[in-house]
N, C-alpha and C positions, 0 to 999 in steps of 0.2 A: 928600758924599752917596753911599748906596752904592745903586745901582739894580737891582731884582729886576724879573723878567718872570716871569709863571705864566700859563699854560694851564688853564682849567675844565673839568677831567670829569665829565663825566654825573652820577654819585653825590654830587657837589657841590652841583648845582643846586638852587635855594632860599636858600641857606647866606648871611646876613648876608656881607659882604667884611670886616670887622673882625676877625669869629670865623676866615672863610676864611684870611685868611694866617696871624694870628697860631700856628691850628695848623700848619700848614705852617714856620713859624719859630720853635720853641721857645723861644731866645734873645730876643726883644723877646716883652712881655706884649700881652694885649689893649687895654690901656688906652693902651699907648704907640701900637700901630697906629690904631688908632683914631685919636689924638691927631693922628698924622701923618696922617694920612687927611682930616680939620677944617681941619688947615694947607694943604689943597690940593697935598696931594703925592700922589696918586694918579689913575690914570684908565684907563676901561676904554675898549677898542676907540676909543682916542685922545681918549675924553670926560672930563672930571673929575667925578669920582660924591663923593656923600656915605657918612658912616660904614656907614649902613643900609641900602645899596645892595644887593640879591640877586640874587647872582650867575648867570648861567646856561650852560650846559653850548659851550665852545669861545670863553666869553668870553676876549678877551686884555687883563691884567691889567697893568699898571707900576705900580709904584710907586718911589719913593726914600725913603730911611727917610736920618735925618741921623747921620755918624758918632760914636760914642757922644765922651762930653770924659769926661775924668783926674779923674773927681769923689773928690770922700772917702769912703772906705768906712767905715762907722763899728760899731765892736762892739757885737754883742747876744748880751745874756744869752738863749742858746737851747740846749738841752741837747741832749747829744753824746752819742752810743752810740760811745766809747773802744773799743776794743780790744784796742789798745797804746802807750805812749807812753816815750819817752826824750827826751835833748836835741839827737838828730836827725831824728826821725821821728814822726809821730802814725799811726794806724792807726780808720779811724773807717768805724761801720758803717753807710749812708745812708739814711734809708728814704726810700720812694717819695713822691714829691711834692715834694723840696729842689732846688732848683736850686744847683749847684756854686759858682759863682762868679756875681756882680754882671751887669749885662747891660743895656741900654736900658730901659728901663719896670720893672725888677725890679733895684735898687740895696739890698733889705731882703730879711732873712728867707731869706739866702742863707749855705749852709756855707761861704765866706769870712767872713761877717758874725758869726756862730758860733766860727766859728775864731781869731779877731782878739780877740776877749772871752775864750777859753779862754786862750787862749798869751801876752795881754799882748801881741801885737805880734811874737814873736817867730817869724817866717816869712822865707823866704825872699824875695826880690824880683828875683829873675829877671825873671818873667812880668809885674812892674808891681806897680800899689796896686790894679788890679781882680781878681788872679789870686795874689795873693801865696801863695806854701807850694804852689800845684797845678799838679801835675808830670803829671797827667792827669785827666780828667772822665769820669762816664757822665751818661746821661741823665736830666731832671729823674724821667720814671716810672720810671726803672728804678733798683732796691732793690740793696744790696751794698756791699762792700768797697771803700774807698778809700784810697792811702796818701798822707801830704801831706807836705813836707818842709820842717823848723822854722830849714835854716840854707842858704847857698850853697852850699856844697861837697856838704851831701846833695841837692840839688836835679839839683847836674849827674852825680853818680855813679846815681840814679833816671831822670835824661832818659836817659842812655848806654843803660841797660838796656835802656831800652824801643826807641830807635834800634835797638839789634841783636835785639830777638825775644828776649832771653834771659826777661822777665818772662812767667811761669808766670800765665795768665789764665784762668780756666775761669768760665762764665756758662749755670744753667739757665732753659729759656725751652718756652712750650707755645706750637704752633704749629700751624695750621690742617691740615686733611688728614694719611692713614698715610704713613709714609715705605716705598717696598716693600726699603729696605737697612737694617741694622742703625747702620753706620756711612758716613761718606765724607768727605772734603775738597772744598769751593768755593776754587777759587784761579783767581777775576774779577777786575779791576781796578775800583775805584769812583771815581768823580768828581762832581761836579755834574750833577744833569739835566740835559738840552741843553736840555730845554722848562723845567720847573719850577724856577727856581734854589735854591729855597729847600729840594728834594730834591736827596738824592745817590742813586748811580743805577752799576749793573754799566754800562760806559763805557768802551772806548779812547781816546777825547778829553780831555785834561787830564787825568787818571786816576793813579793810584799802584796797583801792586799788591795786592790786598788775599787775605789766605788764613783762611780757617775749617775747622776741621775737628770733624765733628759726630757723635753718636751717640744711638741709642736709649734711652731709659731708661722707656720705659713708653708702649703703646700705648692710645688710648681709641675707636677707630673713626673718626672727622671728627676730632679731634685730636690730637697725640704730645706728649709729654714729651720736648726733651733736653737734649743738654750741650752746650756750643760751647765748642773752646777756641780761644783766638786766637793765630793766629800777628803778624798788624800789629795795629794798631789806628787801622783810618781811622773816622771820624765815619757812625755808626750802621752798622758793618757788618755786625753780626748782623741784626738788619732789612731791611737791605738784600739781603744773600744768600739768605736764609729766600724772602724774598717773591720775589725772582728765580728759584729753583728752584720757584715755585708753593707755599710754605710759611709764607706770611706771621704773624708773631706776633699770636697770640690777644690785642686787645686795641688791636692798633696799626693808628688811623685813618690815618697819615699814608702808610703802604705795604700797607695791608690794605682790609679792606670797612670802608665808612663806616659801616655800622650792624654792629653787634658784639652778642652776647652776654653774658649776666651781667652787665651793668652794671659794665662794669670802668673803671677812671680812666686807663688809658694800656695800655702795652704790657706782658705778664707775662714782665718780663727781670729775672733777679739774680744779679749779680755773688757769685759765691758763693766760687769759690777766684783768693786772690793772694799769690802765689812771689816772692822776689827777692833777693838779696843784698843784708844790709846794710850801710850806706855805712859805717858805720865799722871795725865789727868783720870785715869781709867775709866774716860766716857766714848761711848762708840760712837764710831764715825766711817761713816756710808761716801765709797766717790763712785761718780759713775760716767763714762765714758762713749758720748756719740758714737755710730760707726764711720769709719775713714770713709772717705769718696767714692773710692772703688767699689765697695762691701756698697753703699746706698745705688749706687751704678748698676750694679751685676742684680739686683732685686729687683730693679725697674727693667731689667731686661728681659729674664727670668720669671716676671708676673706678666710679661705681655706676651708671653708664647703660647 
Protein backbone atom coordinates (compact mmCIF):
# COMPACT_ATOMS: atom_id res chain seq x y z
CA UNK A 1 0.00 0.00 0.00
CA UNK A 2 1.36 3.33 -0.72
CA UNK A 3 -0.18 5.94 2.00
CA UNK A 4 -0.88 9.64 0.93
CA UNK A 5 -1.81 12.40 3.54
CA UNK A 6 -3.30 15.86 2.18
CA UNK A 7 -4.35 18.86 3.72
CA UNK A 8 -7.62 20.79 2.56
CA UNK A 9 -7.40 24.39 1.36
CA UNK A 10 -9.84 26.79 1.48
CA UNK A 11 -10.36 26.95 -2.48
CA UNK A 12 -11.22 23.13 -2.08
CA UNK A 13 -14.02 23.21 0.05
CA UNK A 14 -17.22 21.63 -1.48
CA UNK A 15 -14.98 19.44 -3.72
CA UNK A 16 -16.33 15.64 -3.85
CA UNK A 17 -13.04 13.65 -2.20
CA UNK A 18 -12.88 11.28 -5.24
CA UNK A 19 -12.56 14.31 -7.79
CA UNK A 20 -10.23 16.06 -4.63
CA UNK A 21 -7.37 13.80 -4.87
CA UNK A 22 -7.71 12.12 -7.94
CA UNK A 23 -6.57 15.77 -9.23
CA UNK A 24 -4.09 16.13 -6.85
CA UNK A 25 -2.57 12.68 -8.40
CA UNK A 26 -2.61 12.70 -11.96
CA UNK A 27 -1.24 9.16 -12.22
CA UNK A 28 -4.42 7.05 -10.69
CA UNK A 29 -7.85 8.03 -12.54
CA UNK A 30 -10.87 9.05 -10.86
CA UNK A 31 -12.48 5.95 -11.11
CA UNK A 32 -9.69 4.14 -9.43
CA UNK A 33 -9.88 6.67 -6.41
CA UNK A 34 -12.91 6.39 -6.03
CA UNK A 35 -12.84 2.58 -6.23
CA UNK A 36 -10.34 2.63 -3.43
CA UNK A 37 -12.29 4.91 -1.54
CA UNK A 38 -15.63 2.07 -1.58
CA UNK A 39 -12.79 -0.47 -0.56
CA UNK A 40 -12.48 1.54 2.78
CA UNK A 41 -9.31 2.85 2.27
CA UNK A 42 -9.62 6.21 3.14
CA UNK A 43 -10.57 8.62 5.98
CA UNK A 44 -10.86 12.00 6.98
CA UNK A 45 -9.76 13.47 10.27
CA UNK A 46 -9.42 9.63 11.35
CA UNK A 47 -13.17 8.72 10.18
CA UNK A 48 -13.75 6.56 7.01
CA UNK A 49 -15.85 8.62 4.56
CA UNK A 50 -17.68 7.50 1.55
CA UNK A 51 -16.67 8.25 -2.37
CA UNK A 52 -19.02 11.52 -2.09
CA UNK A 53 -17.84 12.92 0.85
CA UNK A 54 -17.05 16.98 0.61
CA UNK A 55 -14.56 17.90 1.63
CA UNK A 56 -13.75 20.95 3.84
CA UNK A 57 -11.13 23.47 4.29
CA UNK A 58 -8.07 22.02 6.99
CA UNK A 59 -9.78 18.72 6.48
CA UNK A 60 -6.92 15.94 7.07
CA UNK A 61 -7.15 13.39 4.47
CA UNK A 62 -5.26 9.60 4.42
CA UNK A 63 -5.71 7.55 2.27
CA UNK A 64 -3.70 4.12 0.83
CA UNK A 65 -4.10 3.51 -2.61
CA UNK A 66 -2.88 -0.38 -3.29
CA UNK A 67 0.56 -0.91 -5.14
CA UNK A 68 -0.10 -0.99 -8.95
CA UNK A 69 0.66 -5.31 -10.10
CA UNK A 70 2.82 -6.06 -13.56
CA UNK A 71 -0.53 -6.21 -15.52
CA UNK A 72 -0.44 -6.71 -19.41
CA UNK A 73 -0.26 -3.90 -21.34
CA UNK A 74 -1.87 -4.64 -24.52
CA UNK A 75 -1.64 -2.57 -27.98
CA UNK A 76 -4.07 -0.14 -29.42
CA UNK A 77 -4.59 0.96 -32.62
CA UNK A 78 -4.30 4.82 -31.73
CA UNK A 79 -2.77 7.29 -34.05
CA UNK A 80 0.62 8.81 -33.47
CA UNK A 81 1.78 12.26 -34.54
CA UNK A 82 5.46 10.64 -35.74
CA UNK A 83 7.95 12.94 -36.09
CA UNK A 84 10.76 10.88 -36.53
CA UNK A 85 11.59 7.36 -36.55
CA UNK A 86 14.52 4.84 -37.07
CA UNK A 87 15.41 1.33 -35.60
CA UNK A 88 16.53 3.24 -32.47
CA UNK A 89 14.48 5.93 -31.66
CA UNK A 90 10.73 7.26 -32.26
CA UNK A 91 10.17 10.95 -31.91
CA UNK A 92 6.33 11.49 -31.24
CA UNK A 93 4.53 14.70 -31.00
CA UNK A 94 1.90 14.32 -27.81
CA UNK A 95 -1.02 16.14 -27.67
CA UNK A 96 -2.73 17.30 -24.53
CA UNK A 97 -4.81 14.92 -22.77
CA UNK A 98 -2.61 11.27 -23.38
CA UNK A 99 -1.32 10.08 -20.53
CA UNK A 100 2.46 8.69 -21.12
CA UNK A 101 2.62 5.35 -19.72
CA UNK A 102 -0.12 2.90 -18.02
CA UNK A 103 -0.80 3.71 -14.26
CA UNK A 104 -3.51 2.37 -11.65
CA UNK A 105 -7.23 3.04 -13.01
CA UNK A 106 -5.63 4.16 -16.53
CA UNK A 107 -4.18 0.67 -18.13
CA UNK A 108 -5.83 2.03 -21.88
CA UNK A 109 -5.66 4.70 -24.11
CA UNK A 110 -2.16 5.37 -22.96
CA UNK A 111 1.11 6.32 -25.40
CA UNK A 112 2.54 3.05 -24.21
CA UNK A 113 -0.66 1.35 -25.35
CA UNK A 114 -0.17 3.35 -28.83
CA UNK A 115 3.18 2.66 -29.02
CA UNK A 116 3.21 -1.22 -28.57
CA UNK A 117 0.71 -1.36 -31.74
CA UNK A 118 3.03 0.87 -33.80
CA UNK A 119 6.40 -0.75 -33.13
CA UNK A 120 5.07 -4.40 -32.83
CA UNK A 121 6.67 -4.76 -29.40
CA UNK A 122 9.80 -3.50 -30.28
CA UNK A 123 10.81 -1.13 -27.21
CA UNK A 124 12.98 -1.04 -24.84
CA UNK A 125 12.42 -2.81 -21.40
CA UNK A 126 14.40 -1.14 -18.96
CA UNK A 127 11.74 0.66 -17.20
CA UNK A 128 9.33 -2.74 -17.21
CA UNK A 129 6.11 -3.83 -19.41
CA UNK A 130 4.28 -0.66 -17.89
CA UNK A 131 6.97 1.87 -19.20
CA UNK A 132 8.52 0.09 -21.93
CA UNK A 133 10.52 2.50 -24.70
CA UNK A 134 10.23 5.86 -21.97
CA UNK A 135 13.15 7.28 -21.10
CA UNK A 136 11.09 10.24 -19.94
CA UNK A 137 7.46 11.63 -19.53
CA UNK A 138 5.59 15.18 -19.43
CA UNK A 139 2.44 15.64 -18.18
CA UNK A 140 -0.88 14.10 -19.11
CA UNK A 141 -2.18 18.22 -20.12
CA UNK A 142 0.83 19.16 -21.21
CA UNK A 143 1.25 19.02 -25.31
CA UNK A 144 4.81 18.38 -26.99
CA UNK A 145 7.60 16.49 -28.02
CA UNK A 146 8.66 13.23 -26.70
CA UNK A 147 11.52 10.78 -27.66
CA UNK A 148 11.10 7.00 -26.83
CA UNK A 149 13.65 4.55 -27.33
CA UNK A 150 12.86 1.19 -29.59
CA UNK A 151 16.01 -0.73 -28.18
CA UNK A 152 18.41 -1.10 -24.92
CA UNK A 153 21.33 0.43 -25.69
CA UNK A 154 19.37 3.61 -27.11
CA UNK A 155 17.62 3.65 -23.85
CA UNK A 156 20.64 3.81 -21.73
CA UNK A 157 22.81 6.30 -24.10
CA UNK A 158 19.02 8.82 -23.71
CA UNK A 159 18.90 8.11 -19.79
CA UNK A 160 22.94 9.21 -19.73
CA UNK A 161 21.93 12.33 -21.44
CA UNK A 162 19.42 13.37 -19.34
CA UNK A 163 21.47 12.28 -16.00
CA UNK A 164 24.00 15.00 -17.10
CA UNK A 165 21.68 18.10 -18.41
CA UNK A 166 23.21 17.69 -21.70
CA UNK A 167 19.32 17.28 -23.30
CA UNK A 168 18.49 20.50 -24.88
CA UNK A 169 14.68 21.12 -23.31
CA UNK A 170 12.84 24.15 -24.02
CA UNK A 171 8.91 24.23 -23.02
CA UNK A 172 6.37 27.40 -23.67
CA UNK A 173 3.83 28.07 -21.06
CA UNK A 174 1.37 31.33 -20.27
CA UNK A 175 1.45 32.15 -16.77
CA UNK A 176 -0.51 34.27 -14.39
CA UNK A 177 0.74 38.03 -13.64
CA UNK A 178 3.76 40.48 -15.61
CA UNK A 179 7.00 39.35 -15.02
CA UNK A 180 8.93 42.89 -14.19
CA UNK A 181 12.42 40.97 -15.80
CA UNK A 182 12.78 39.93 -19.31
CA UNK A 183 14.69 36.87 -18.22
CA UNK A 184 16.04 34.84 -15.00
CA UNK A 185 17.07 31.45 -13.67
CA UNK A 186 15.00 29.53 -10.54
CA UNK A 187 17.58 27.25 -9.18
CA UNK A 188 15.10 25.81 -5.92
CA UNK A 189 15.25 22.41 -4.98
CA UNK A 190 11.92 20.43 -5.33
CA UNK A 191 10.70 17.55 -3.30
CA UNK A 192 7.25 16.29 -2.13
CA UNK A 193 5.16 18.66 -0.07
CA UNK A 194 5.58 18.14 3.46
CA UNK A 195 1.83 18.67 3.71
CA UNK A 196 0.20 17.41 0.38
CA UNK A 197 2.06 14.31 -0.70
CA UNK A 198 0.52 14.03 -3.81
CA UNK A 199 2.28 17.79 -4.50
CA UNK A 200 5.70 18.50 -5.22
CA UNK A 201 6.88 21.60 -3.69
CA UNK A 202 10.36 24.32 -3.79
CA UNK A 203 11.78 22.09 -0.50
CA UNK A 204 15.08 21.42 1.26
CA UNK A 205 13.56 18.16 2.72
CA UNK A 206 14.06 15.12 0.64
CA UNK A 207 14.64 17.59 -2.32
CA UNK A 208 17.05 17.22 -5.53
CA UNK A 209 18.12 20.36 -7.17
CA UNK A 210 16.03 21.56 -9.50
CA UNK A 211 17.11 24.72 -12.15
CA UNK A 212 14.75 26.63 -14.75
CA UNK A 213 15.75 29.29 -16.69
CA UNK A 214 13.09 31.48 -18.16
CA UNK A 215 12.26 34.36 -20.57
CA UNK A 216 9.96 36.73 -21.96
CA UNK A 217 8.35 36.17 -25.03
CA UNK A 218 5.25 38.33 -25.05
CA UNK A 219 3.45 40.45 -22.33
CA UNK A 220 -0.50 40.56 -22.03
CA UNK A 221 -1.07 42.56 -18.63
CA UNK A 222 -2.49 39.70 -15.82
CA UNK A 223 -0.64 37.20 -17.99
CA UNK A 224 3.10 36.61 -19.89
CA UNK A 225 4.02 34.24 -22.50
CA UNK A 226 7.34 32.28 -21.94
CA UNK A 227 9.95 29.94 -22.46
CA UNK A 228 11.41 27.56 -19.88
CA UNK A 229 14.42 25.77 -20.66
CA UNK A 230 15.42 23.06 -18.29
CA UNK A 231 18.37 22.50 -16.94
CA UNK A 232 16.98 18.95 -14.49
CA UNK A 233 14.08 17.53 -14.95
CA UNK A 234 12.37 16.80 -11.69
CA UNK A 235 8.36 15.96 -11.81
CA UNK A 236 6.40 19.12 -12.73
CA UNK A 237 8.97 21.70 -12.26
CA UNK A 238 8.05 24.22 -14.45
CA UNK A 239 4.73 24.35 -12.29
CA UNK A 240 6.28 24.06 -9.60
CA UNK A 241 8.85 27.16 -9.94
CA UNK A 242 6.31 29.41 -11.96
CA UNK A 243 3.86 29.09 -8.92
CA UNK A 244 6.56 29.50 -6.30
CA UNK A 245 7.86 32.84 -7.86
CA UNK A 246 3.98 33.94 -7.75
CA UNK A 247 3.63 32.92 -11.54
CA UNK A 248 1.53 29.96 -11.58
CA UNK A 249 0.40 28.40 -15.03
CA UNK A 250 -2.54 29.66 -16.67
CA UNK A 251 -4.68 26.67 -16.47
CA UNK A 252 -3.09 24.74 -13.59
CA UNK A 253 -5.55 23.74 -10.71
CA UNK A 254 -3.25 21.69 -8.91
CA UNK A 255 -0.46 24.84 -8.06
CA UNK A 256 -2.74 27.67 -9.37
CA UNK A 257 -6.33 29.18 -8.43
CA UNK A 258 -8.90 26.59 -8.48
CA UNK A 259 -11.17 28.48 -10.56
CA UNK A 260 -9.37 29.44 -13.96
CA UNK A 261 -10.32 31.24 -16.94
CA UNK A 262 -11.28 30.24 -20.40
CA UNK A 263 -12.36 27.07 -19.81
CA UNK A 264 -9.15 25.36 -20.26
CA UNK A 265 -8.55 21.46 -19.64
CA UNK A 266 -5.21 21.53 -17.61
CA UNK A 267 -2.24 23.52 -17.54
CA UNK A 268 -1.01 25.67 -21.08
CA UNK A 269 2.58 23.90 -20.99
CA UNK A 270 4.31 22.65 -24.44
CA UNK A 271 7.08 20.86 -24.90
CA UNK A 272 8.06 22.59 -27.95
CA UNK A 273 12.02 22.17 -28.45
CA UNK A 274 14.01 18.70 -27.81
CA UNK A 275 18.01 18.45 -28.38
CA UNK A 276 20.18 15.42 -28.01
CA UNK A 277 22.47 13.17 -29.34
CA UNK A 278 21.75 10.27 -31.25
CA UNK A 279 22.44 7.10 -29.72
CA UNK A 280 23.80 5.58 -32.68
CA UNK A 281 25.15 7.83 -35.15
CA UNK A 282 26.25 10.36 -32.20
CA UNK A 283 25.09 13.37 -34.22
CA UNK A 284 22.70 15.89 -32.71
CA UNK A 285 19.42 16.27 -33.65
CA UNK A 286 17.09 19.14 -32.90
CA UNK A 287 12.84 18.48 -33.17
CA UNK A 288 10.78 21.16 -32.68
CA UNK A 289 7.16 21.33 -32.21
CA UNK A 290 4.22 24.02 -33.36
CA UNK A 291 1.84 25.13 -30.67
CA UNK A 292 -1.53 23.03 -30.60
CA UNK A 293 -4.72 25.26 -31.46
CA UNK A 294 -5.83 26.05 -28.35
CA UNK A 295 -2.28 27.44 -27.05
CA UNK A 296 -2.31 29.78 -30.81
CA UNK A 297 -6.18 30.50 -29.80
CA UNK A 298 -5.71 31.72 -26.23
CA UNK A 299 -2.68 34.21 -27.54
CA UNK A 300 -4.82 35.88 -30.05
CA UNK A 301 -7.20 36.25 -27.37
CA UNK A 302 -4.91 37.40 -24.83
CA UNK A 303 -2.98 39.96 -27.26
CA UNK A 304 -6.29 41.60 -27.98
CA UNK A 305 -7.29 42.58 -24.57
Amino acid sequence: MNEYKLKVELESQGERIDKYISEKYEDYSREYIKKTIIDGNATVNGVQVKQNYKVKENDEICIQIPESTELEILPENIALDIRYEDDDIIIINKGQGMIVHPAPGNYTGTLVNALLHHCKGNLSQINGVIRPGIVHRIDKETSGIIVVAKNNTAHQHLSEQFKEHTINRKYHAIVFSNFTEDKGTIDLPIGRHPVDRMKMAVTERNSRRAVTYYKVLERFGDFTYVECKLETGRTHQIRVHMAHRKHPLLGDEVYGPKKQPYNLRGQVLHAKVLGFIHPRTNEYMEFVSELPEYFEKLINILGKK
